[in-house]
N, C-alpha and C positions, 0 to 999 in steps of 0.2 A: 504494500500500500504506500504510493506517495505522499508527502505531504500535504499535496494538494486536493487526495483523496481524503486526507483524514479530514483536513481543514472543511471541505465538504460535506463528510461525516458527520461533523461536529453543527456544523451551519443547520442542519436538516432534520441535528436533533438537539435540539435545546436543553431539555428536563439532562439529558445524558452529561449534555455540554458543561455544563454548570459545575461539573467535576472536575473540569477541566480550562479553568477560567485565565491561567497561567499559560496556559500551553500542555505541550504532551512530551514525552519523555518515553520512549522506546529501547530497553533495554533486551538483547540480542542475544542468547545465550546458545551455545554451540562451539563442539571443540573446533572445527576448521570452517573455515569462509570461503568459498569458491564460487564467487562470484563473477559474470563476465558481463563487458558492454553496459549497458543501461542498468542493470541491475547494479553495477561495480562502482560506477559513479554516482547513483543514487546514496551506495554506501558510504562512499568516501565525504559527499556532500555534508549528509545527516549526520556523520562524527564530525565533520569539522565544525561542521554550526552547533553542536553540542542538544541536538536531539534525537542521536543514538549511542547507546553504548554498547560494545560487545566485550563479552565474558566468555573464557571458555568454561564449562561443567567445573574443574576442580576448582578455579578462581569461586564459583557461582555458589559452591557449596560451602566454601570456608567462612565465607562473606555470611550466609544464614547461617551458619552456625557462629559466629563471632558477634551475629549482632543481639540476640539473647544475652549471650555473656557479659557483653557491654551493660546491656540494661541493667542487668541485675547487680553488676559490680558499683555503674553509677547511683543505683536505687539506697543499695549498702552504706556506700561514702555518704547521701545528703541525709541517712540515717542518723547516721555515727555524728554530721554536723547539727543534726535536732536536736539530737540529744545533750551536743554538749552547752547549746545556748542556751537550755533551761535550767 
């Protein structure tokens, strides 16, 4: 889907849109990319304008598994700082 389809997408459907009031963010996950012609530059465009990302699976996995752990270790610390201000 092109931007321009999405952009489309989005125009067409409002109640949906509204989710997406920012813009959109396409993140791509896949160990290899073999892309050619109009698919390839499509690709190249969307990263550089910074509305695609590509991950391959192991990056993709570490990442949800790292971001639980985040939460709960920041959840921990503004604990530990409750507690000590009362």
């Amino acid at each position: 889907m092109s931007n321009d389809q999405m952009r489309e997408f989005l125009k067409s459907n409002p109640t949906f849109a509204r989710s997406f009031a920012d813009g959109f963010h396409v993140t791509l996950v896949c160990d290899e990319e073999k892309l050619t012609d109009v698919c390839k530059n499509l690709f190249e465009k969307m990263t550089k304008d910074g509305t695609l990302t590509w991950l391959d699976w192991k990056t993709f996995l570490l990442q949800t598994r790292r971001m639980p752990e985040d939460f709960l270790q920041e959840a921990a610390r503004q604990k530990r700082n409750a507690v000590q201000k009362i």
